[in-house]
SELUMZA-925234 format. One record per residue (C-alpha): residue in one letter; x, y, z. Coordinates in Angstrom, 1 decimal, decimal comma, always signed. Layout:
N
NODE zator     xx     yy     zz
NODE     A      X      Y      Z
...
// end
This chain:
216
NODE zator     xx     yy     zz
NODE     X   +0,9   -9,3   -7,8
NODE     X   +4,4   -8,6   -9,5
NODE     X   +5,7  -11,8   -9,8
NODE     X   +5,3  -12,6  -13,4
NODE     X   +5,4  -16,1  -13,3
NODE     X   +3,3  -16,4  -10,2
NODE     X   +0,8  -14,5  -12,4
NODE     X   +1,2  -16,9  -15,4
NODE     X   +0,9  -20,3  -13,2
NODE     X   -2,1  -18,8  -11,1
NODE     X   -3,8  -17,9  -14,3
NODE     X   -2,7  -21,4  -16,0
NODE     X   -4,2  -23,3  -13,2
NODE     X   -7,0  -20,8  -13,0
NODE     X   -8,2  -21,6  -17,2
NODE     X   -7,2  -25,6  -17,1
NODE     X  -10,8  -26,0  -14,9
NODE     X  -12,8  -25,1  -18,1
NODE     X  -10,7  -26,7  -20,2
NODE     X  -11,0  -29,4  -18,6
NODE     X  -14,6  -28,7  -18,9
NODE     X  -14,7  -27,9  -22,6
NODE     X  -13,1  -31,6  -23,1
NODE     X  -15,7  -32,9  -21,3
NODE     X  -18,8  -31,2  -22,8
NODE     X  -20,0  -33,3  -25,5
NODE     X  -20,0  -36,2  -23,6
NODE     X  -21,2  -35,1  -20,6
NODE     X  -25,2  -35,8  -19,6
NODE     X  -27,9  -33,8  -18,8
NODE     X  -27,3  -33,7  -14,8
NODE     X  -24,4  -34,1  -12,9
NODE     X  -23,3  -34,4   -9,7
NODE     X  -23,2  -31,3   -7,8
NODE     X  -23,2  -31,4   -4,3
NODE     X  -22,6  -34,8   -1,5
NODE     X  -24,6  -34,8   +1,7
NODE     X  -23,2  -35,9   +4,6
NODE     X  -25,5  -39,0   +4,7
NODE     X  -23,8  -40,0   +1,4
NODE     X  -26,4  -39,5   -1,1
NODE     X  -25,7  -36,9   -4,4
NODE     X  -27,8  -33,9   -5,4
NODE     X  -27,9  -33,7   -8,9
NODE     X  -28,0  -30,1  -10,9
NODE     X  -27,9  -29,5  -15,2
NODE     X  -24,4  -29,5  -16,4
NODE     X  -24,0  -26,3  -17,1
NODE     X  -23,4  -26,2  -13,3
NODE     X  -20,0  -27,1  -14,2
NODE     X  -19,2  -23,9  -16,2
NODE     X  -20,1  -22,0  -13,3
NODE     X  -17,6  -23,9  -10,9
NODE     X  -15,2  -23,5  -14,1
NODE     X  -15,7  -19,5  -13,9
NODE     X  -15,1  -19,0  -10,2
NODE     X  -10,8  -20,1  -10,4
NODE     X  -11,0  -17,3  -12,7
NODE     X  -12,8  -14,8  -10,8
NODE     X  -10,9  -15,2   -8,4
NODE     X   -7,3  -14,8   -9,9
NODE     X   -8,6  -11,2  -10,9
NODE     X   -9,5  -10,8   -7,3
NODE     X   -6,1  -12,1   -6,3
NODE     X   -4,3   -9,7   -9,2
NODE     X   -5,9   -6,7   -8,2
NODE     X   -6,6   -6,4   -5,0
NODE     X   -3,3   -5,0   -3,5
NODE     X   -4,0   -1,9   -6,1
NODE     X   -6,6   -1,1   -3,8
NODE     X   -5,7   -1,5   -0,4
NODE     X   -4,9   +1,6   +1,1
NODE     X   -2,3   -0,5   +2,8
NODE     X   -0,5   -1,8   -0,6
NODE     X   +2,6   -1,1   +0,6
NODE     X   +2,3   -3,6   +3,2
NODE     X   +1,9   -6,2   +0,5
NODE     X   +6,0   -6,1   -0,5
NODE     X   +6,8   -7,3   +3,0
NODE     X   +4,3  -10,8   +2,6
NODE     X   +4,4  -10,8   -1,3
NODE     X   +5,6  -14,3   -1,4
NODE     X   +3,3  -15,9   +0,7
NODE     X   +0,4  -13,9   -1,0
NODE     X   +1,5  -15,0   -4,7
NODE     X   +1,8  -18,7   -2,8
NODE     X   -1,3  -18,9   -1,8
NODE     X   -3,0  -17,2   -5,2
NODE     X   -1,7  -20,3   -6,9
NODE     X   -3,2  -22,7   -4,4
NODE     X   -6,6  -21,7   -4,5
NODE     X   -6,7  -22,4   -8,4
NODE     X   -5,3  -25,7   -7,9
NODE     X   -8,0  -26,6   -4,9
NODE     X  -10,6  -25,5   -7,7
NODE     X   -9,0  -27,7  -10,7
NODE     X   -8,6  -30,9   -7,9
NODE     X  -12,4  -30,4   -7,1
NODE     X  -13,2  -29,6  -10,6
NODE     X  -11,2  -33,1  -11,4
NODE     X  -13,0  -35,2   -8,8
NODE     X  -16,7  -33,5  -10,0
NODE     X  -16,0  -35,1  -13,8
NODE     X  -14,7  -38,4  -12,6
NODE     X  -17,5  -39,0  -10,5
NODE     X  -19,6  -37,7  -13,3
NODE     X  -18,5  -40,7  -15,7
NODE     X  -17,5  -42,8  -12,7
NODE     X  -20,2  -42,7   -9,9
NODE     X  -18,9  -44,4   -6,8
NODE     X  -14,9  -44,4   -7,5
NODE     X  -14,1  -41,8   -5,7
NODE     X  -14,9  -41,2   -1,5
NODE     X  -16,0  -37,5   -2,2
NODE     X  -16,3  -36,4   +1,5
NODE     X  -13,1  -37,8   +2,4
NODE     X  -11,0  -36,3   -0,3
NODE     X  -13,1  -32,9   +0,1
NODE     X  -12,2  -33,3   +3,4
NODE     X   -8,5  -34,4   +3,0
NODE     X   -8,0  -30,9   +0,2
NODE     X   -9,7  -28,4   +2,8
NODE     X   -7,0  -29,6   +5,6
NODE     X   -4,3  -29,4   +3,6
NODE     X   -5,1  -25,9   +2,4
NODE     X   -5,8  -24,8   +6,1
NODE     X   -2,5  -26,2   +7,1
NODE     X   -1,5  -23,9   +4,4
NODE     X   -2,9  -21,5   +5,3
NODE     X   -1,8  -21,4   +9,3
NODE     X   +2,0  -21,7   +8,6
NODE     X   +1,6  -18,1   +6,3
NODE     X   -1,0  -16,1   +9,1
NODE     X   +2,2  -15,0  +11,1
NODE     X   +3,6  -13,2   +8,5
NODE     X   +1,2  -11,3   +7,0
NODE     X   +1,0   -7,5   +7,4
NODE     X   -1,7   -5,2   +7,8
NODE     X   -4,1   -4,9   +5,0
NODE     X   -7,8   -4,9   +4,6
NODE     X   -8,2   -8,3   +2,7
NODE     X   -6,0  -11,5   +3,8
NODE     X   -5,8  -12,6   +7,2
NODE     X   -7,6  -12,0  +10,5
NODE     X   -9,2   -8,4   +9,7
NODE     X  -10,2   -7,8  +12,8
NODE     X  -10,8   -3,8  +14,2
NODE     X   -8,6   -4,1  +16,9
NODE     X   -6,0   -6,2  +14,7
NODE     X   -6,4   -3,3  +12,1
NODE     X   -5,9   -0,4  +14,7
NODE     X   -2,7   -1,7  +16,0
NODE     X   +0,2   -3,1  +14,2
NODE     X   +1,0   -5,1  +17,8
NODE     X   -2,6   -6,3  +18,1
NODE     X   -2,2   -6,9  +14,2
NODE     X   +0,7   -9,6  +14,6
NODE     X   -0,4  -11,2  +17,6
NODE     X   -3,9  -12,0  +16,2
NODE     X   -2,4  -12,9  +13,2
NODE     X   -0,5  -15,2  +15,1
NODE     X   -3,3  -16,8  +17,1
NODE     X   -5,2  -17,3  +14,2
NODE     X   -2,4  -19,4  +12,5
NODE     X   -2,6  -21,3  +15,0
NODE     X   -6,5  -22,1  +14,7
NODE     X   -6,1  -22,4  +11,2
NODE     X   -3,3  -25,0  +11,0
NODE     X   -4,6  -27,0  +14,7
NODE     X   -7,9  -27,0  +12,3
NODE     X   -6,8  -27,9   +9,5
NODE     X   -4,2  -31,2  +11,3
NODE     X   -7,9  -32,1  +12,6
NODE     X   -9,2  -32,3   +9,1
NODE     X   -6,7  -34,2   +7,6
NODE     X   -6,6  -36,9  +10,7
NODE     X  -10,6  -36,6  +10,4
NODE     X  -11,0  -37,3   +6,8
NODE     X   -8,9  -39,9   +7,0
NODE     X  -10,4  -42,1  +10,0
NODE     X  -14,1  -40,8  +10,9
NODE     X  -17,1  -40,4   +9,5
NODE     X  -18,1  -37,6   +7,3
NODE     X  -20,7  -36,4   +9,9
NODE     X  -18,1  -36,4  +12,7
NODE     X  -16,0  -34,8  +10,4
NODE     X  -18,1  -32,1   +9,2
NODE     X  -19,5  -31,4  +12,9
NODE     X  -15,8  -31,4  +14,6
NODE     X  -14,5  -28,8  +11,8
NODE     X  -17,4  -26,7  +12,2
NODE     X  -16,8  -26,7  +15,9
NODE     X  -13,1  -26,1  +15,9
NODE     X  -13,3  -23,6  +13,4
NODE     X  -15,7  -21,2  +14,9
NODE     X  -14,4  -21,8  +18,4
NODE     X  -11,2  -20,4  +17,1
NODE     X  -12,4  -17,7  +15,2
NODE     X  -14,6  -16,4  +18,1
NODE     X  -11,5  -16,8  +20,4
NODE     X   -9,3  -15,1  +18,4
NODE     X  -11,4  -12,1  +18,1
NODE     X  -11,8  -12,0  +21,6
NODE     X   -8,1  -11,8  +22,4
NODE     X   -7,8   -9,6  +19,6
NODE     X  -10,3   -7,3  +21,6
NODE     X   -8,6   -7,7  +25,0
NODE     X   -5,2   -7,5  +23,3
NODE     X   -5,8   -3,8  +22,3
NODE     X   -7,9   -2,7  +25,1
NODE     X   -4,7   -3,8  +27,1
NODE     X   -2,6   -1,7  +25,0
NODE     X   -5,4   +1,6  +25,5
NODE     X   -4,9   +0,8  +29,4
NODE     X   -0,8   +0,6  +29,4
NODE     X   -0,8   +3,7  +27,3
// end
């Protein structure tokens, strides 16, 4: 990343989940919620649970920083950097929404539907996350790294392409879905949609490069 103030707001959004955390601590009791089944009951864990969720926005805004040093492909970076430095911000902010919803339902069992919202975040960030997939360029960590993708700079855009397409059909399911069904349906018709694409997409990803041995 080189965009300073993308670093500063993914980093801001990456430490306001343990502050948030730190406000919380001396009132907060020995378990908490940590985890909603589908069938609508809550798994309870120790609170320190909740500094681990805190540490994982910031974990990952290293991850974010640093990994275009080590692609071999940085250079590739420059030509998506916007989209990249986008979507490093959003993942911190899914974190500090779930982070959010985790301490109200800790003081406020039962005011929030935890599935749906869940549900409601995840489409969002999908649908995010389809409109960008056609413009990445080849690199070894974002996108659909597939070998075929990462042999060809044709096969590259067209699977990247495709899988936008899974992502964002996906993720208009799981906003519709979290809005109107229940969370079984949900969880099951996500699942299904989700790996159907994925496995589709690597198959034409296959057949789109062993096209391209054949013609050449």
């Amino acid at each position: 990343m080189k965009n300073k103030r993308a670093i500063c707001i993914m980093w801001i959004l990456s430490l306001l989940p343990a502050a948030l955390v730190m406000a919380c601590a001396s009132r907060l009791p020995a378990q908490v919620p940590i985890h909603w089944n589908l069938d609508g009951t809550v798994d309870y864990a120790p609170a320190w649970n909740l500094w681990l969720l805190a540490a994982l926005s910031p974990a990952l805004a290293l991850l974010f920083q640093f990994l275009p040093r080590i692609d071999p492909r940085r250079a590739n970076y420059e030509k998506f950097q916007g989209r990249y430095d986008t979507f490093s911000m959003a993942l911190p902010l899914l974190l500090l929404v779930l982070t959010a919803i985790t301490l109200s339902e800790t003081f406020y069992p039962g005011r929030i539907n935890v599935g749906r919202a869940t549900g409601l975040l995840i489409g969002v960030l999908f649908l995010f996350i389809g409109n960008m997939m056609g413009k990445l360029k080849s690199n070894y960590f974002i996108g659909c790294r597939t070998p075929w993708a990462l042999a060809d700079p044709d096969v590259w855009n067209k699977t990247q392409r495709m899988g936008g397409y899974v992502f964002f059909i996906t993720g208009l399911a799981a906003v519709l879905l979290s809005l109107f069904a229940p969370e079984k349906v949900f969880f099951w018709v996500f699942l299904a949609l989700l790996l159907g694409g994925i496995v589709l997409t690597a198959f034409m990803s296959w057949k789109w490069y062993q096209d391209k041995q054949r013609e050449n």
